[in-house]
VMD Tcl script that draws the C-alpha trace (Angstrom):
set ca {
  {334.04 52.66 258.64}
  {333.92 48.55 258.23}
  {334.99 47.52 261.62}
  {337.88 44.81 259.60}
  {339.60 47.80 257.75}
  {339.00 50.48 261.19}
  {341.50 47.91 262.60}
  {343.98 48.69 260.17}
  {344.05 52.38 261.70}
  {344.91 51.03 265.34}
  {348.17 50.23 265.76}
  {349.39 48.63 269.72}
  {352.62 47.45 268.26}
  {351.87 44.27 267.75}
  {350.89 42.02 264.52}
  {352.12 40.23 262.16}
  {353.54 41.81 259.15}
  {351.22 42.28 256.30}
  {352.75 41.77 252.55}
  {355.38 44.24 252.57}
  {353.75 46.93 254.97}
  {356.06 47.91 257.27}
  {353.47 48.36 260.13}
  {351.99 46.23 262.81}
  {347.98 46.10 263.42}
  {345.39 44.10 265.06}
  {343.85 43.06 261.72}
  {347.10 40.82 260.97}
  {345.02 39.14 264.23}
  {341.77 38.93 263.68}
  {341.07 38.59 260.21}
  {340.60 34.94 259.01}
  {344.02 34.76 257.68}
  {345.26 36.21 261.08}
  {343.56 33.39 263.02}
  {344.47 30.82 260.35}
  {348.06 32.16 261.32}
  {347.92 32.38 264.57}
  {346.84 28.63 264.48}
  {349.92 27.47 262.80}
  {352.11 29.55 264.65}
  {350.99 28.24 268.45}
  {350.68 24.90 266.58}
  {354.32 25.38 265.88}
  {355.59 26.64 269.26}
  {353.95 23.78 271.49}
  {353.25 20.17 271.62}
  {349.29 20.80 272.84}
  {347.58 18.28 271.25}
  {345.05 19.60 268.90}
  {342.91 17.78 266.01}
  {344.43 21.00 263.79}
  {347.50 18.99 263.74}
  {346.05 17.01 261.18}
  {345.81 19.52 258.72}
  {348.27 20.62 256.20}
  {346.81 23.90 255.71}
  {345.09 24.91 258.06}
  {342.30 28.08 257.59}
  {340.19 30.33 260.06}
  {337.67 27.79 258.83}
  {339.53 24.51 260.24}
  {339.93 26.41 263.15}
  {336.08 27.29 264.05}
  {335.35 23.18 263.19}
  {337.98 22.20 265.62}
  {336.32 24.42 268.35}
  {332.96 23.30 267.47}
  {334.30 20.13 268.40}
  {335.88 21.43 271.73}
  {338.99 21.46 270.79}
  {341.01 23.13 273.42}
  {343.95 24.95 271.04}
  {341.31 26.33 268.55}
  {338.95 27.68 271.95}
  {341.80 29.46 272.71}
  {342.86 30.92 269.33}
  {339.37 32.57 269.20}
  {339.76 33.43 272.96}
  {342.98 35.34 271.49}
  {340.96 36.92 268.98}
  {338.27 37.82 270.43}
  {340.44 39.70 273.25}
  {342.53 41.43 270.23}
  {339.71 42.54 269.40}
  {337.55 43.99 272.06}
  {340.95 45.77 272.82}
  {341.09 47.31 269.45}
  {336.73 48.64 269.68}
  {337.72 50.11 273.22}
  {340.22 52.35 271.34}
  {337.76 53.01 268.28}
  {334.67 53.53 270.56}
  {336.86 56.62 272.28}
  {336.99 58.74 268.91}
  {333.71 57.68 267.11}
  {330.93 56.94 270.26}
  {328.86 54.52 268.17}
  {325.75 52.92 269.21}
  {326.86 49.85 268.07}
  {329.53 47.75 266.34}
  {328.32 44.89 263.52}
  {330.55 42.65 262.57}
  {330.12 40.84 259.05}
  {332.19 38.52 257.18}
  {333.71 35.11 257.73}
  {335.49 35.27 261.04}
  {332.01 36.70 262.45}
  {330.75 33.51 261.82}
  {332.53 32.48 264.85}
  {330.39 34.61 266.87}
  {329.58 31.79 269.87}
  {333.36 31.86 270.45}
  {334.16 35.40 269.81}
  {331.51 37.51 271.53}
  {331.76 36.93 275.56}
  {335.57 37.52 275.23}
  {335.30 40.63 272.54}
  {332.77 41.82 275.12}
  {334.75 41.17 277.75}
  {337.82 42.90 276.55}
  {336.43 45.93 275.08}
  {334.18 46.54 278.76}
  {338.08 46.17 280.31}
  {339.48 48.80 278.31}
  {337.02 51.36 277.17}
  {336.67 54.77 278.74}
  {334.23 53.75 282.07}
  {331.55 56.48 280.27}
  {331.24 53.50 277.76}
  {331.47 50.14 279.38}
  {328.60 47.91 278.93}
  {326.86 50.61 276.45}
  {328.31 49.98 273.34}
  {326.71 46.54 271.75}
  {328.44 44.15 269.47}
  {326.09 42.75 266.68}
  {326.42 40.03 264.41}
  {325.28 40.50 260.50}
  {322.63 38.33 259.10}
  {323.34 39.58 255.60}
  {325.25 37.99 253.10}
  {329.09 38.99 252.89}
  {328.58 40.54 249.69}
  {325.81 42.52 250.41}
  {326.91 43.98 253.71}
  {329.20 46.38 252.54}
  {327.22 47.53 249.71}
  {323.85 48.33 252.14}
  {326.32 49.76 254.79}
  {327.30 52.42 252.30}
  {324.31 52.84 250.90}
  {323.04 53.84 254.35}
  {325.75 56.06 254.75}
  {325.00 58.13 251.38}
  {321.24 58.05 252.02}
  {321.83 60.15 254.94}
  {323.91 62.61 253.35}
}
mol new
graphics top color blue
foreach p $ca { graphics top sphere $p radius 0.5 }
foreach p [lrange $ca 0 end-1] q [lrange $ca 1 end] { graphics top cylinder $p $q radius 0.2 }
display resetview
């Protein structure tokens, strides 16, 4: 299972609501839209100053150039994230023991300000036979092609 759509499955009771789902879910976070989101809504709820201000529409993309640039607000969005996150692999490495968990897509482009606190988080709350076993990887492959090999994989072992 894609790591982005296994978060669909986890509900904490929090997230924002997605389309007309009735449910809440850490991917509402921690896709690119969630962050994107998030952005706008602590943008909204604080006068921090922040080059995202700026912006009129502001994307998961905006937000990963403002914290290349050390911007404070956007450090702490992925900070957010990235804590969502390693929240959300705790609860999926206790049902599916993998090896590892690769990451692919846009957001995971962010991986210098996602990993130490996705790490972090998902050490905090996983089952103590897993902490520090379970490594996070970062695809090299092209978006497109990463789900395509991944299942590929999947029905070559069948």
């Amino acid at each position: 299972m894609a790591a982005g759509k296994m978060l669909y499955c986890l509900d904490r009771g929090y997230g924002y609501r997605w389309g007309t789902a009735s449910f809440l879910n850490s991917y509402t976070y921690t896709s690119a839209t969630g962050v994107a989101r998030t952005a706008r809504e602590w943008l909204d709820m604080s006068n921090e100053p922040s080059s995202l201000r700026s912006l009129d529409n502001i994307s998961s993309k905006d937000v990963f150039e403002a914290a290349k640039e050390g911007d404070k607000l956007a450090l702490k969005i992925f900070e957010y994230t990235g804590t969502i996150l390693g929240q959300s692999f705790a609860d999926f490495i206790a049902f599916s023991a993998p090896e590892a968990i690769v990451l692919f897509g846009g957001l995971a482009r962010a991986k210098e300000f996602l990993r130490e606190p996705i790490e972090r988080s998902m050490n905090a709350n996983v089952l103590p036979l897993w902490r520090d076993k379970v490594k996070i990887v970062f695809s090299q492959l092209k978006e497109s092609d990463a789900a395509i090999l991944g299942a590929s994989a999947l029905a070559w072992e069948l």
